[in-house]
C-alpha positions as CSV (number, residue, x, y, z in Angstrom):
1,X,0.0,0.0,0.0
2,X,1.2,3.1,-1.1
3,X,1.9,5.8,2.2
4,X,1.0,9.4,2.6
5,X,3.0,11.6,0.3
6,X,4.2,14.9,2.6
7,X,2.6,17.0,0.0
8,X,-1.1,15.8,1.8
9,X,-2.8,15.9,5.1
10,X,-1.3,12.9,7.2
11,X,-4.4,10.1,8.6
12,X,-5.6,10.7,11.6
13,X,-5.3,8.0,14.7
14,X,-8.7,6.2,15.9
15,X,-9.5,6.4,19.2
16,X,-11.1,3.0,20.5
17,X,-12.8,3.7,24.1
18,X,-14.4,1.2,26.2
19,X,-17.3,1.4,27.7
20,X,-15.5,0.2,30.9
21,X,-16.3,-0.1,34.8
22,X,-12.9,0.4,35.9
23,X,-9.9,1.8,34.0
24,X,-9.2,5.3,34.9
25,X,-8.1,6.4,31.0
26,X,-4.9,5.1,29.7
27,X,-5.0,4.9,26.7
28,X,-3.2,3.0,27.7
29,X,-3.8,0.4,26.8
30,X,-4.8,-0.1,28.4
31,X,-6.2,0.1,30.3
32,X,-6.7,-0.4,30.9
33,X,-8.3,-1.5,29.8
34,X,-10.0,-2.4,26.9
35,X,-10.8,-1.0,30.2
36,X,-16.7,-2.0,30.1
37,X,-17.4,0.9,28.0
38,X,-15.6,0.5,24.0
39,X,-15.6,2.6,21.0
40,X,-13.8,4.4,18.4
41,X,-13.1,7.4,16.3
42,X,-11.2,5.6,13.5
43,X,-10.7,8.6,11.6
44,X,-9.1,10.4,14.1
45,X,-7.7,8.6,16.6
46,X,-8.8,4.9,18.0
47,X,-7.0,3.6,21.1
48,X,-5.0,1.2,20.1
49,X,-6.4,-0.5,23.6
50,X,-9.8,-2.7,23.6
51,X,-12.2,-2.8,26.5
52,X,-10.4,-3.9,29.4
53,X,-13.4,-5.0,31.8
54,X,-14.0,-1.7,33.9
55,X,-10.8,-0.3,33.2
56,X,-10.5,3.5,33.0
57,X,-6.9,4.0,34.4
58,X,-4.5,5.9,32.2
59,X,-5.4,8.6,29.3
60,X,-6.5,7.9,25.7
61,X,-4.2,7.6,23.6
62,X,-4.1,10.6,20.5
63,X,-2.5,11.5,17.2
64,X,-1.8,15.0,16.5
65,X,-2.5,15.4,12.8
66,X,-3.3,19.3,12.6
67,X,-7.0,20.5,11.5
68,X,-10.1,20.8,13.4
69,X,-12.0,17.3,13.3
70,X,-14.4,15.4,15.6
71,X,-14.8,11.9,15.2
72,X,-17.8,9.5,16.3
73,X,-17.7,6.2,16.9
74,X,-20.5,3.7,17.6
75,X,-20.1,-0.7,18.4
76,X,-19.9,-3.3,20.3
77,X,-17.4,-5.1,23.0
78,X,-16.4,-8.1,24.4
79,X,-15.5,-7.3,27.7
80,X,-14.4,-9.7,31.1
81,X,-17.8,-8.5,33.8
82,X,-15.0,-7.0,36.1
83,X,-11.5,-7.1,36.0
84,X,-10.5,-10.2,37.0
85,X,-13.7,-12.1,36.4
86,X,-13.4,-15.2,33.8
87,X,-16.5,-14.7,32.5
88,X,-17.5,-12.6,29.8
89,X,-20.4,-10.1,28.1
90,X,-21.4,-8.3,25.0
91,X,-22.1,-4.2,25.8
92,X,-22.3,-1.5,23.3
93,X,-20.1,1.6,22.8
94,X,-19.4,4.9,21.7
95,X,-16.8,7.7,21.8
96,X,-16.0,11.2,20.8
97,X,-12.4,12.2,19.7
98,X,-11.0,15.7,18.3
99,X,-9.1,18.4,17.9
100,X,-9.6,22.1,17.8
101,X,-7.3,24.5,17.5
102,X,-4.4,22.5,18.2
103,X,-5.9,21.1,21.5
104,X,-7.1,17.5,21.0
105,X,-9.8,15.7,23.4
106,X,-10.6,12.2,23.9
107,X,-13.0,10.0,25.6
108,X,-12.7,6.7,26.8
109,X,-15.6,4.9,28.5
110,X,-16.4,7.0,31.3
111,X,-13.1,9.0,31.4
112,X,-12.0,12.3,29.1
113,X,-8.5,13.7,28.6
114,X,-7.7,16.9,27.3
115,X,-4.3,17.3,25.7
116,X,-3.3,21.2,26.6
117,X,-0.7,21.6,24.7
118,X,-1.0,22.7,21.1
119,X,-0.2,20.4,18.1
120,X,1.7,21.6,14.7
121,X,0.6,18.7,13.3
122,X,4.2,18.0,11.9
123,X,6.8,15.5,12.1
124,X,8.9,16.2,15.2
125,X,9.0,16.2,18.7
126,X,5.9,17.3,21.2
127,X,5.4,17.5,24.7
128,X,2.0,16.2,25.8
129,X,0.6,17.1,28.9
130,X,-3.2,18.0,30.3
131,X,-5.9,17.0,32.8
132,X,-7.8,13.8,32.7
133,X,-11.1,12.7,34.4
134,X,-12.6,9.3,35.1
135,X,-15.5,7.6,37.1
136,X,-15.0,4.1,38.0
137,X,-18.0,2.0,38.0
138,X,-15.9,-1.8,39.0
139,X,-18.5,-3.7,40.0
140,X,-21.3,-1.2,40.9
141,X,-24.3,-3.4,38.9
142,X,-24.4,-6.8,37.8
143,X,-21.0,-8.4,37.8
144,X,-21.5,-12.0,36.3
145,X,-20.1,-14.3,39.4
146,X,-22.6,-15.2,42.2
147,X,-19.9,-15.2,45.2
148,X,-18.5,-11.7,43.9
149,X,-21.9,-10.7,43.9
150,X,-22.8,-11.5,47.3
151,X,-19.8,-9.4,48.6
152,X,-22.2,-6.1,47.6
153,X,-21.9,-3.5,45.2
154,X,-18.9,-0.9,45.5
155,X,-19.5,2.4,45.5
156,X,-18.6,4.8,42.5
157,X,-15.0,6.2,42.5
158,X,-14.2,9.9,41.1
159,X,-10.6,10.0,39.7
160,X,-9.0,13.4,38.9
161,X,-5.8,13.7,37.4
162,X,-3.7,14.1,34.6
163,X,-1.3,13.3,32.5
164,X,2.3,14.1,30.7
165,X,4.3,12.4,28.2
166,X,6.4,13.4,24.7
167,X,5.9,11.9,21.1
168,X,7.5,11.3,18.3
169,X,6.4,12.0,14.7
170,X,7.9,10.4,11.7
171,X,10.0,7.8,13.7
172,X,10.0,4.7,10.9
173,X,7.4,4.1,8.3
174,X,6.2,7.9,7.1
175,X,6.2,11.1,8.2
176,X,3.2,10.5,10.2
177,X,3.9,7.3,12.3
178,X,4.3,8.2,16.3
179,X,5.9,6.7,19.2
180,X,4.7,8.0,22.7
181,X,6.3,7.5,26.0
182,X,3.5,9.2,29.0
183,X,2.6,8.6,32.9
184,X,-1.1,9.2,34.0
185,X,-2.1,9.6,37.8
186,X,-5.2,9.9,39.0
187,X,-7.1,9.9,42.8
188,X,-10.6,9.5,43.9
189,X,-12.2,12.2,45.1
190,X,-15.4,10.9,45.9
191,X,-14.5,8.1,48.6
192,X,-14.7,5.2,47.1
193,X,-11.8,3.7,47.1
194,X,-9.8,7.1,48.2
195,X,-6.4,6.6,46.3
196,X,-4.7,6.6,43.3
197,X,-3.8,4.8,39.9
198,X,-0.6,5.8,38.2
199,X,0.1,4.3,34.5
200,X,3.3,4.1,32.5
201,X,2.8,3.7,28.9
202,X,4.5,3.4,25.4
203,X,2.6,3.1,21.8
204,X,3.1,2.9,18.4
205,X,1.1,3.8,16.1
206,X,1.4,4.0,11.7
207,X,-0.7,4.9,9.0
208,X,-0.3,2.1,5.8
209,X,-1.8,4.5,3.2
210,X,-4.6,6.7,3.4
211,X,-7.2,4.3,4.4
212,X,-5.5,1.8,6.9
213,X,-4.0,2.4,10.4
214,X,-2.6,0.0,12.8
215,X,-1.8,0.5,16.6
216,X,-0.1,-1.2,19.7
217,X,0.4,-0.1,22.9
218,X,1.9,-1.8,26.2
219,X,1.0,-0.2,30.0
220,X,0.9,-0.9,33.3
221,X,-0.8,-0.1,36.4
222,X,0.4,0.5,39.9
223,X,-2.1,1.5,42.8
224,X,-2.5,2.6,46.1
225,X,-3.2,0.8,49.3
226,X,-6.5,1.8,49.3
227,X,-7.4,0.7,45.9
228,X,-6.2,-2.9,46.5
229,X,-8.1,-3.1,49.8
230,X,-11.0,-1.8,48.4
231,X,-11.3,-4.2,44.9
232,X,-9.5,-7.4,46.0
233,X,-9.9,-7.8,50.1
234,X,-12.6,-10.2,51.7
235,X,-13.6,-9.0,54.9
236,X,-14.9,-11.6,57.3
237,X,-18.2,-10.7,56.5
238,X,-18.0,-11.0,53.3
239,X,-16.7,-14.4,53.4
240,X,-19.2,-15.5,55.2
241,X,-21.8,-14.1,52.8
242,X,-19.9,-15.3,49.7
243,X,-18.1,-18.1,50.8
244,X,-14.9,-17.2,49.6
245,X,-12.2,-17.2,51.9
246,X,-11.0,-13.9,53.8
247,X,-8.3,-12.5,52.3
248,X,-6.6,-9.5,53.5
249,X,-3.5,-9.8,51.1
250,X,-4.0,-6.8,49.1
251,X,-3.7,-4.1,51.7
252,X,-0.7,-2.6,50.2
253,X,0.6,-0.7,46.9
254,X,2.0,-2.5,44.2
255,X,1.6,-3.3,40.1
256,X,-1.6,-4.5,39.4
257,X,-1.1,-5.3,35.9
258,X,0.2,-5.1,32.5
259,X,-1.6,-4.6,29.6
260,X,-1.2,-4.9,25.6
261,X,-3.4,-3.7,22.9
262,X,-3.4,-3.5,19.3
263,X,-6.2,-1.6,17.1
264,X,-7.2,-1.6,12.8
265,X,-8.8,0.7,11.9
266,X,-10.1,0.6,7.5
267,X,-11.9,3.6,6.1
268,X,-15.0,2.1,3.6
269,X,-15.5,6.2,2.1
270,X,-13.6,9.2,1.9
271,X,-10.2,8.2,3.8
272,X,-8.5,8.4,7.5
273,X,-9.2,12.1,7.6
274,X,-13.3,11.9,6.8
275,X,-16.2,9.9,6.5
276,X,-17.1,6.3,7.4
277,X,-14.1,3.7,9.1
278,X,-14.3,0.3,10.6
279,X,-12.3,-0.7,13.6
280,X,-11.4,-3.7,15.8
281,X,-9.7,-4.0,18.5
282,X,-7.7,-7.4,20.6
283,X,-6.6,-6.4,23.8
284,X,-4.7,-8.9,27.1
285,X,-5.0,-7.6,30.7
286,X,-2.3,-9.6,33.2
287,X,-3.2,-9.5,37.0
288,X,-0.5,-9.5,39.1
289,X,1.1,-10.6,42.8
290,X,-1.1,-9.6,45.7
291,X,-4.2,-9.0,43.2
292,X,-4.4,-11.6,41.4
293,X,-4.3,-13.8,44.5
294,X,-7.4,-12.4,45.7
295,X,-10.3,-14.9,46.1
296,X,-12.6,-12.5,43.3
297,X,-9.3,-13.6,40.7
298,X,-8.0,-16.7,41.9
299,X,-11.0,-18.9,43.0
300,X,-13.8,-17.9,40.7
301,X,-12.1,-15.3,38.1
302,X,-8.8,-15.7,36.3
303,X,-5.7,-13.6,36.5
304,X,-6.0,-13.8,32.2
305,X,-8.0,-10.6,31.0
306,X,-9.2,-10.7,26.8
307,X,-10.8,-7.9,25.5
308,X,-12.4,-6.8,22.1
309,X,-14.1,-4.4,19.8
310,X,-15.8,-3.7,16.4
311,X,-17.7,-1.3,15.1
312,X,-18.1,2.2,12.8
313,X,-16.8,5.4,13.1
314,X,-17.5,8.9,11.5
315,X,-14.9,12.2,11.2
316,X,-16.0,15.5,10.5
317,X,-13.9,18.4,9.5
């Protein structure tokens, strides 16, 4: 396939969200993600990470292309019932990505992450850095598993934060292919699980001509005391309501996973910079250490996390 010649407008990115319960945004990955909540704007930037089950941690991921646009993006995911479950369920998505005067915005799920600092839209290096917003709905409805069910619904968590990071543009394949390196951090505010969620991430993503985009991205999470005990401890009552056993393993901070994601994106009219795309989306979420020992992953979920998406998207400019 023939790539973008510099004398035109370079594709834009699509942004996959996912309709997620808990990953505060990363694009990561992650995710983190493919994090209950999925979609896309394929035209202008899909996350290159699926629905991670209830994922919101970290900041969608974005490709600064220069030009106003909005994309819209409408599907469906395959997503785990909460992280760590091993059972899984179809939900529908939908997403908004853009750019305005140099400032770009993305949603992911129940998240949004605003990139503050103006894009050229040219191959070179950029700082990114802005403010990021998520609410966390892990296993605040139905959650699939009868014993996790019985331990009672959480409460909502609020995260604020934001995020910084640099990219490349032009690094192998074109002028427009971009390599980002960024750390998210966000806190709840509301008082759910009252701590934090901070997310390293890298991605790669590369037009293939003026119609096709690819993605991949690789993150991780590491959070707070109060997050662990909140999402993976079994309290004596609760074990004697669910029958799991009381665990109290995950009072502590620590990596709670590693994600990876990858994301196609195809326009069917006009090309990457307007009108109609189809997406899809694979994504694998790894539990880790004192979380993935909990009784909600290791005796009726699995520390294994798949994720997936399809659907169309829309840009205008």
């Amino acid at each position: 396939m023939e790539p973008p010649r510099r004398g035109k407008s370079p594709p834009a990115k699509a942004v996959v969200m996912v309709i997620q319960h808990e990953r505060p945004l990363r694009r990561k990955t992650a995710i983190a993600a493919f994090q209950a909540l999925a979609v896309c704007a394929a035209a202008a930037g899909l996350d290159a990470r699926p629905a991670a089950a209830q994922d919101v941690s970290g900041r969608p991921d974005d490709l600064k292309i220069g030009g106003d646009r909005v994309s819209v993006g409408l599907g469906i995911a395959s997503t785990p019932t909460y992280v760590g479950s091993d059972s899984s369920r179809i939900v529908p998505m939908a997403a908004v990505q853009g750019e305005v005067s140099g400032i770009s915005f993305n949603t992911q799920g129940t998240a949004i992450y605003v990139d503050a600092v103006p894009s050229s839209g040219k191959p070179g290096w950029k700082l990114e850095l802005g403010p990021l917003a998520a609410l966390r709905l892990e296993r605040t409805g139905a959650c699939g598993n009868p014993a996790v069910r019985a331990l009672g619904k959480l409460d909502k968590a609020v995260e604020l934060g934001g995020s910084i990071g640099v990219q490349r543009t032009g690094v192998l394949t074109s002028p427009y292919d971009t390599l980002s390196l960024s750390m998210s951090w966000q806190h709840d505010v509301a008082g759910a699980h009252s701590s934090y969620v901070a997310s390293p991430e890298i991605d790669y993503d590369t037009p293939l001509s003026e119609h096709a985009f690819v993605s991949f991205s690789a993150s991780a999470d590491y959070v707070g005391r109060g997050f662990g005990r909140y999402y993976y401890e079994v309290d004596d009552a609760g074990s004697l309501a669910s029958g799991l056993p009381a665990y109290d393993g995950a009072d502590r901070a620590g990596w709670k996973d590693w994600n990876l994601s990858t994301m196609a994106v195809h326009s069917i009219s006009g090309n990457l910079l307007h009108g109609v795309g189809v997406f899809v989306t694979g994504g694998y979420q790894r539990l880790l250490g004192a979380y993935a020992r909990s009784p909600v992953v290791a005796d009726v979920g699995n520390r294994n996390q798949w994720s997936g998406a399809v659907g169309l998207e829309y840009t205008f400019r």
